[in-house]
N, C-alpha and C positions, 0 to 999 in steps of 0.2 A: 745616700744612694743617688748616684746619675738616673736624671730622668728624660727622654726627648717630647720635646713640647709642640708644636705645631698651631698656628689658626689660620685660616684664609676662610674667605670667601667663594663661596658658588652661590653662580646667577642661574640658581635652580631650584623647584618647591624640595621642600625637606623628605619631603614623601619619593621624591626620584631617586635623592641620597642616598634615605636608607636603604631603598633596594639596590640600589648599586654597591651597600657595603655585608648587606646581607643575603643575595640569593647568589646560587653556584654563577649564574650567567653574568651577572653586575662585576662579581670579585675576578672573574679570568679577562672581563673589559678593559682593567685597571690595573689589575695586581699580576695575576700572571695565568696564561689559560691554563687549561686541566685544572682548575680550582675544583675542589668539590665540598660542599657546604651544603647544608638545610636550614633554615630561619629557625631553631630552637632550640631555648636553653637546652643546656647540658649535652647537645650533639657534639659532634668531633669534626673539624671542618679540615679537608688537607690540600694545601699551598705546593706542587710540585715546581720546583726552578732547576729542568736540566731532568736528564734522567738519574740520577744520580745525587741528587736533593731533594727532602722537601722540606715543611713545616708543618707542626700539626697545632691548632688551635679549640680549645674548649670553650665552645659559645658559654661564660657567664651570665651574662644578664641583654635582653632583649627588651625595649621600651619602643614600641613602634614610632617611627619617626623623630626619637628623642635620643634614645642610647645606645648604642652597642659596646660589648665588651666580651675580653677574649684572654684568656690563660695558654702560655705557649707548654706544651706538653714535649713537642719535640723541635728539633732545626737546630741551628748551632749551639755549642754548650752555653755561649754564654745568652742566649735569648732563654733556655728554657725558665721554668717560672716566672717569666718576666711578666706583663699585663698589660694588653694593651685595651684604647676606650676610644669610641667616636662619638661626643657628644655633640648633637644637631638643635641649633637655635634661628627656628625661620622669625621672617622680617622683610622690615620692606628697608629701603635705606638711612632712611630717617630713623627708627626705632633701631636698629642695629648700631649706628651711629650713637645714637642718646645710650644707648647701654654699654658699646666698647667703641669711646672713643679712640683709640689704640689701632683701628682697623681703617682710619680715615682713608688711606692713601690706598688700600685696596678699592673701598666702596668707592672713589674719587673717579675710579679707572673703567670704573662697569658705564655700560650704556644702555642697560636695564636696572631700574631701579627698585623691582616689585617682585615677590616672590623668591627673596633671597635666602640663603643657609651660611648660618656663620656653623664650620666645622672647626672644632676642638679634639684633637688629636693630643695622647699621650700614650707610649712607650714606657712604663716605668717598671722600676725594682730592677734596675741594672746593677749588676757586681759594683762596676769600676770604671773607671773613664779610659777608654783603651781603643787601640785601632779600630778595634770591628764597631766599637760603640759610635765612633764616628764618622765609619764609613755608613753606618745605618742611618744615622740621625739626616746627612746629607741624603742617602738615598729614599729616605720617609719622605722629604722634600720634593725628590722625583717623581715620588706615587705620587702624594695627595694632587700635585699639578696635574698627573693622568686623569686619577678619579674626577678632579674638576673638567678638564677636556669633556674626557666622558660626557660626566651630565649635562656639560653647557652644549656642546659640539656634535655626539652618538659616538664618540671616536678618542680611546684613551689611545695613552701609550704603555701597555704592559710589559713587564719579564717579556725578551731581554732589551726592549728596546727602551727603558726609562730616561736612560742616559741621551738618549737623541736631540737634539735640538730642533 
């Protein structure tokens, strides 16, 4: 099964993160406004893009500051049952470094060294490797740089402007 992977760096405490991936206000920062979300398992969180779309997501599992995780219930045929997961590992540059050297050339470029969030992003249980899975996987990339904006900056770039430069 195709899966989309993601890690970057936010020069931001873990604790900013996960509200920005968990409360109504954090998710239309980044993802796209009219989000509507509650921090808890088993709620139903919904992602409007346009009037005439949305996504519907089932909070799985909540570990404050450590996990989130989400079952897609509705949005395009091929996202539903898919799964997504935002695991948060704070640090400072040095311990982040010593645990994924992998992330060198991100932590290289920061000019804060302390109070960092390595985020771990995955999309997985896709059908098939196919248009939409690729247009997603690039535009997963567009978020997560919002959501980092966001936390480092107060200022993502949400639905529909991800695409912006």
């Amino acid at each position: 099964m195709p899966n989309i992977h993601h890690q970057l760096i936010i020069a931001a405490p873990a604790e900013k993160v996960y509200h920005a991936i968990t409360t109504q206000e954090g998710l239309a920062a980044w993802w796209t406004p009219g989000a509507g979300a509650k921090p808890e398992p088993g709620s139903t969180a919904r992602f409007p893009f346009g009037p005439h779309y949305h996504k519907e997501m089932k909070i799985t599992a909540l570990k404050p500051f450590e996990q989130v995780k989400w079952l897609c219930l509705e949005g395009a045929p091929e996202w539903i049952d898919t799964t997504l997961s935002f695991h948060l590992k704070p640090g400072n540059q040095e311990t982040l470094l010593h645990a994924h050297p992998e992330m060198q050339g991100q932590l290289q470029q920061l000019s804060n060294s302390e109070n960092l969030t390595l985020l771990i992003f995955h999309h997985d249980n896709w059908k098939d490797y196919t248009p939409m899975y690729a247009e997603c996987n690039f535009t997963w990339a567009r978020f997560l740089r919002s959501l980092k904006l966001l936390c480092e900056t107060g200022k993502g770039l949400p639905w529909p402007d991800q695409h912006r430069v």
